[in-house]
C-alpha positions in Angstrom: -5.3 24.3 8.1 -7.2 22.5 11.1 -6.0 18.4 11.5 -8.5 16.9 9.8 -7.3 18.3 6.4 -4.0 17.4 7.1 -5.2 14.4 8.0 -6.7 13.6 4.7 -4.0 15.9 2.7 -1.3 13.3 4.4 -3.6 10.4 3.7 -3.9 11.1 0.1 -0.3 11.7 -0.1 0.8 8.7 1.3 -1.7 7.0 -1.0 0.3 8.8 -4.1 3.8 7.7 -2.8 2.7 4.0 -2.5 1.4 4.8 -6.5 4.6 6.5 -7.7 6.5 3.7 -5.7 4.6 0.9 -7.9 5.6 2.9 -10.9 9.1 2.9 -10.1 8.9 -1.3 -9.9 6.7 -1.6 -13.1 3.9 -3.2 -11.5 0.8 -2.2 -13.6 -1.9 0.5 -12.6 -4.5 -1.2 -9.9 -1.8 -3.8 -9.2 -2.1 -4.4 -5.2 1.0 -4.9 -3.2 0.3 -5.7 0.5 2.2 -3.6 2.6 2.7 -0.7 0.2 -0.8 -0.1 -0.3 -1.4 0.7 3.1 1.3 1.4 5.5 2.1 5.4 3.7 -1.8 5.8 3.5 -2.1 5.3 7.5 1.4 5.8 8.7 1.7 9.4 7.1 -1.3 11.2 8.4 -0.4 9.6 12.5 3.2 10.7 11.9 2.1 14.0 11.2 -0.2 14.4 13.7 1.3 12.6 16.3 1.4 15.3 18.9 -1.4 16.9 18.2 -3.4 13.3 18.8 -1.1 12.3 21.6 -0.1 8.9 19.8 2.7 6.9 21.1 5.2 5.2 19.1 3.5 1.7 19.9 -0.3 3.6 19.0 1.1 4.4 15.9 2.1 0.6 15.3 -1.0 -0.5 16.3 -3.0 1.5 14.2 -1.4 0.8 11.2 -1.8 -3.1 12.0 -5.5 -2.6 12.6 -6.1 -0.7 9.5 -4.3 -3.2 7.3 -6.2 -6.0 9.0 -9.6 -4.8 8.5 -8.5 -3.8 4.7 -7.2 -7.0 4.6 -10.9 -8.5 6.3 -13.2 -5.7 4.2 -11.1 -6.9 0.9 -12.4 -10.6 1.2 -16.0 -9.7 2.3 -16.4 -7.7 -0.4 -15.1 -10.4 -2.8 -17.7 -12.8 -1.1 -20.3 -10.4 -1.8 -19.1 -10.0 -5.5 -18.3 -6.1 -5.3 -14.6 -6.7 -5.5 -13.1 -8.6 -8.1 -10.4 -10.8 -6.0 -9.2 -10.3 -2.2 -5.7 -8.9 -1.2 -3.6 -11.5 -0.4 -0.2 -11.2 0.5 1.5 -13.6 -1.3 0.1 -12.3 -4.6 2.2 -9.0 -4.4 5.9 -10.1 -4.2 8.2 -8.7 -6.2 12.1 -8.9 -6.8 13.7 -6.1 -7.5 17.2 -4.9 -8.2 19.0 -1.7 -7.6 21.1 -0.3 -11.0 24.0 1.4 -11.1 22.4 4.4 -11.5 20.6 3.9 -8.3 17.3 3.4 -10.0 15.0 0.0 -9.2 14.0 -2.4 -11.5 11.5 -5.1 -11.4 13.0 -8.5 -11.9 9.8 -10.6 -11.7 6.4 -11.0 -10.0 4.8 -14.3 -8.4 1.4 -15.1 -9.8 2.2 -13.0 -12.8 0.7 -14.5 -16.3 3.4 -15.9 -18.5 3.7 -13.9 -22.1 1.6 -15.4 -24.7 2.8 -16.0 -28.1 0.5 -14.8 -30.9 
């Protein structure tokens, strides 16, 4: 398999453990948590190709910075130019979770998360 399919292959990976991860907490499908939505997605495929691309340690770090910041940029330009429904921001994807005693993780609460309605 040449790099740039294990390129993608990690990509797509790291974009289904972030998915799986989100699962775990309960956070509902499409729900965006910063940080988790893109750090696997880049940091897998450089990992894995780290030799073969010559990356440092501190090019790995800076490419996963850059790509979250242009996400970050790209997500409120294309919720100025009404493609996307609402930006990423960070402060909307914190989440408090607790560890079992079976080891699993459970989702305590969300901040900006809609209260329950009665009906």
């Amino acid at each position: 398999m040449d790099y740039r399919r294990r390129l993608a292959s990690a990509s797509m990976f790291g974009d289904l453990l972030s998915s799986f991860i989100k699962r775990r907490l309960g956070l509902r499908t499409h729900s965006q948590a910063f940080g988790l939505d893109q750090v696997p997605e880049s940091l897998l495929p450089l990992l894995l190709l780290q030799e073969h691309l010559g990356l440092s340690g501190g090019d790995i770090a800076l490419v996963v910075t850059v790509f979250i910041a242009l996400e970050l940029l790209l997500s409120r330009l294309l919720f100025k130019l009404h493609i996307r429904d609402q930006p990423i921001e960070a402060q909307e994807q914190t989440s408090r979770c607790r560890v079992t005693s079976g080891g699993q993780l459970s989702r305590t609460s969300t901040m900006h998360e809609p209260a329950p309605t009665e009906v």
